[in-house]
N, C-alpha and C positions, 0 to 999 in steps of 0.2 A: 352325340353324333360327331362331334366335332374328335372326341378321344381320339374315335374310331378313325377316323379318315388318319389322324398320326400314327396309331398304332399300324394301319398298314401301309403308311407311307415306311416307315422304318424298317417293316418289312420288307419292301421290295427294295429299300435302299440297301441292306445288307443280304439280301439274296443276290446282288448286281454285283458283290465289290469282285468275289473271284470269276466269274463269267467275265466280266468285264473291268478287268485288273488293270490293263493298261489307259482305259479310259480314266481312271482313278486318277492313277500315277501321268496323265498328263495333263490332267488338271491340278494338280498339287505342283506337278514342277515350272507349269506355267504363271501358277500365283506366286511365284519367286520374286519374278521380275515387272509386275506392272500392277498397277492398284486395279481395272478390272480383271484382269483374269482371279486375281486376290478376291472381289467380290463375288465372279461364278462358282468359285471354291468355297464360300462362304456357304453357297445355297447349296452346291450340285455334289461337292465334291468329299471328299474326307471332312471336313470340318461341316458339311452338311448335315452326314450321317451322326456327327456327335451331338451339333446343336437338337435334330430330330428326338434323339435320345434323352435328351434334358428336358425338352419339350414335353415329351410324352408323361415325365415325370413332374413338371411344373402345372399339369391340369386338372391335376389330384392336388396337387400341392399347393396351389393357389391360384385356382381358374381366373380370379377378378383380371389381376395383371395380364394374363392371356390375352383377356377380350380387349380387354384394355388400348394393349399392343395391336391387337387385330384391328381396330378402331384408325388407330393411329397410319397402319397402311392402307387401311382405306382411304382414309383423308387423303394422303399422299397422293395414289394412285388412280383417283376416280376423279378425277378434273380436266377441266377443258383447257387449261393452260399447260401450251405444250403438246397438246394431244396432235397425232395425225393418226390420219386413217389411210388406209392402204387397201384398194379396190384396185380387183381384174376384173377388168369383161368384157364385151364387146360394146359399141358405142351407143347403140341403142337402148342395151341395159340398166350403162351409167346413167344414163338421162332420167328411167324410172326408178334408178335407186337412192338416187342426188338425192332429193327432198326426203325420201324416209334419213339418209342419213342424216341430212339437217337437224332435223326430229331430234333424233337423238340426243345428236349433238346440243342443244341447245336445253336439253333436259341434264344433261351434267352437272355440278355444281363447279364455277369456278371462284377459284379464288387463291391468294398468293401463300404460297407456305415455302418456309426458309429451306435453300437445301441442304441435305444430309450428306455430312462430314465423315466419308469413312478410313478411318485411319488403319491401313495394314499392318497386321503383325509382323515381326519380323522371322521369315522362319528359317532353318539353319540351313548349308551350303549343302548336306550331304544327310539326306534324313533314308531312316527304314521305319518301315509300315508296316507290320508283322498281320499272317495270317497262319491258320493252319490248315497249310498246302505244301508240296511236293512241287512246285513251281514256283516260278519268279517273276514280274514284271519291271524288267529295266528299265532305267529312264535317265537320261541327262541331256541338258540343255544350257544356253544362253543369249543372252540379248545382244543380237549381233550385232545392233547397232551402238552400243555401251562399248563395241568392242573398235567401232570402227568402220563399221560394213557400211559401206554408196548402196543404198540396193540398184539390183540389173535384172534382168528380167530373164537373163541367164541362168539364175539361180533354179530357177522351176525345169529348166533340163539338166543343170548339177543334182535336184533332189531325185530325180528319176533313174540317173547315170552310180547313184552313189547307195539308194536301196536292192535296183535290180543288178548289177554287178558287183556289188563289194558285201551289202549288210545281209541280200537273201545268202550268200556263200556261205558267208563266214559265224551268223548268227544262226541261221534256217538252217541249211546243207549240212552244217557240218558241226555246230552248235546244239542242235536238234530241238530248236523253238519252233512252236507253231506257228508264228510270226515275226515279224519286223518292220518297220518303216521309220521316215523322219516326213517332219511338218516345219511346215514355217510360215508365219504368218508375217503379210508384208507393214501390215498398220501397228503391230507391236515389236516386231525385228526379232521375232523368241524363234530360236531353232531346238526343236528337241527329237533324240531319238528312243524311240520304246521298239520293246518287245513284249513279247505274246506266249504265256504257258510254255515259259524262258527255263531248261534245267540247270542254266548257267549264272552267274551272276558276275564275277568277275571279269572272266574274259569275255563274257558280253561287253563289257564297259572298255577292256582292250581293244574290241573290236571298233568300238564307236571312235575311238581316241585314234585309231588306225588309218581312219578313215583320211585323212591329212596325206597319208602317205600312199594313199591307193593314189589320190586325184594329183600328187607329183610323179609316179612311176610310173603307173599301166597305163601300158602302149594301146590307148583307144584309138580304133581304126574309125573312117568316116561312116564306115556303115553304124556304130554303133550312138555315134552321137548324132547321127540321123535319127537313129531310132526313137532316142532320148527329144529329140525335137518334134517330132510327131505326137508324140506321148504327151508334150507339157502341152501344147496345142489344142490336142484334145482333151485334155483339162479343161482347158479355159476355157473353151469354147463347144463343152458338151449339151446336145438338143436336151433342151428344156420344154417341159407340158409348161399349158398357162400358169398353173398357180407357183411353179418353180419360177416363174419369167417375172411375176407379181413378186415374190417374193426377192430375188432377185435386184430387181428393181430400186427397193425399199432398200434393199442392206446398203447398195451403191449411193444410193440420196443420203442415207443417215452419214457414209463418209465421207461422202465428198470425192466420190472417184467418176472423172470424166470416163467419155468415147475416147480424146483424147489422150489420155493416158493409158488406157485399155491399148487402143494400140500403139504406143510406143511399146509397151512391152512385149508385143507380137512379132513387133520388128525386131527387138534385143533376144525374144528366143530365137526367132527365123535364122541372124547371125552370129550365132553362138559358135564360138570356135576353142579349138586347146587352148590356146592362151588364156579365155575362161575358167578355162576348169583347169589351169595351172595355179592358177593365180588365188582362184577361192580354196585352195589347198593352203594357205595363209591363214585364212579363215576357220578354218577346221584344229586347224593347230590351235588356235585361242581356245576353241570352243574345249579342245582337249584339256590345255593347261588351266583353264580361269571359268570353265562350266559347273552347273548345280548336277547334281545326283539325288533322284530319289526314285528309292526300289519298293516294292509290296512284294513279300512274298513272306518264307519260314524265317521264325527266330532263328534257328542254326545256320541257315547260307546268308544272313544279314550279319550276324554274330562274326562269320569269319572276316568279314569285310573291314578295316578299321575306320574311325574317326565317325562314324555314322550315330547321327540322333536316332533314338528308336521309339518309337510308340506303337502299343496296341491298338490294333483295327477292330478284328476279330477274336 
């Protein structure tokens, strides 16, 4: 049974990589730079898809250690130390579900076990990920705050301002990828840009590196970084069903993000002004000069690219 459940876990992991190439490729380029993201890549990401593959073969090859191993994550993972539980519902509910969850709770085992030391690989500045496809998934990133970056709360109308006027033109429009976007995450400072069933690779990455000089030159008028303020707003602030609001909730407790912090940054998008988005044209330029690169797509368009580690995916 146990085979089974591997063998098609590796299947739909390597059914996913080209459908969802750029999900690869930005979980690879965000274990660059921070030991968890290096952990979700462990499990979810390119090096998931390889350990599953070993896996599949170490169950024939020596099930003892498997179970072994499986044993050992249990221990780990099934204890009351440390444990929270995370319940929505209305107030009435809580009250009849409090004692079952007690229950529970108290039928766990606990006890203290040492934690677990993961040490990150170190992986190369500029990697390729070969598949065999006629597309490409671009990617490059860095850790803005390695770089130097205050965060401002402005940033979430520069990422709005800098995919829908500069990276859908010049990647999408005219590039003729099916996508594009950039992400940034405020608790790790990683700013990465990908694309999407990319027939570009190069000047995809021109494009990215450009981006520095769109947010010094183009004469953005008020209506547009209105627009761009609207947009991060709604972001942050999109209607959530209860189990989104529960969940929600939970991500905010485990970091430690106040209301008041919440809105200060409401306030910092609300007054976002050019001199913002002069000024993180500064920022864009590091990311250009001193960011990681990593592409998934053909041997031949990685090939042309220089300096790049390459490994087979697929």
């Amino acid at each position: 049974r146990f085979r089974q459940i591997v063998l098609e876990t590796k299947a739909r992991m390597e059914g996913y990589v080209v459908p969802s190439g750029s999900a690869y490729v930005g979980s690879r380029l965000r274990a660059h730079f921070n030991k968890a993201s290096w952990v979700e890549e462990q499990m979810d990401g390119v090096e998931g898809l390889f350990f599953v593959r070993r896996l599949a073969e170490l169950v024939d090859e020596d099930w003892p250690s498997v179970l072994a191993a499986l044993e050992e994550v249990q221990r780990l993972i099934v204890n009351r130390r440390g444990l929270i539980f995370n319940v929505t519902a209305e107030a009435d509910d809580l009250t009849a579900i409090r004692p079952r969850l007690d229950d529970l709770f108290a039928q766990l085992p606990s006890r203290w076990v040492d934690p677990v030391i993961w040490t990150p690989d170190e992986l190369p500045a500029r990697e390729g990920l070969t598949i065999p496809a006629q597309v490409n998934y671009v990617g490059k990133g860095a850790d803005l705050y390695r770089l130097g970056y205050v965060y401002h709360g402005s940033i979430n109308v520069i990422m709005n301002l800098v995919r829908t006027s500069w990276l859908w033109d010049q990647v999408r429009a005219q590039g003729g990828a099916y996508g594009v976007y950039n992400r940034f995450s405020r608790q790790s400072g990683v700013w990465t840009f990908l694309s999407y069933r990319d027939p570009n690779l190069q000047s995809t990455l021109d494009a990215y590196d450009a981006a520095a000089r769109f947010l010094r030159e183009h004469d953005f008028s008020q209506d547009e970084i209105t627009k761009g303020v609207i947009g991060a707003i709604g972001s942050m602030d999109a209607y959530q069903l209860p189990d989104a609001k529960g969940r929600t909730s939970l991500n905010r407790y485990l970091l430690g993000v106040s209301d008041e912090e919440r809105q200060q940054i409401r306030d910092d998008i609300l007054g976002t002004t050019l001199q913002d988005l002069r000024a993180f044209a500064d920022v864009m330029a590091a990311v250009a000069a001193e960011g990681d690169v990593v592409v998934l797509g053909s041997a031949d368009a990685i090939g042309q690219v220089g300096g790049m580690a390459v490994t087979q995916v697929l």
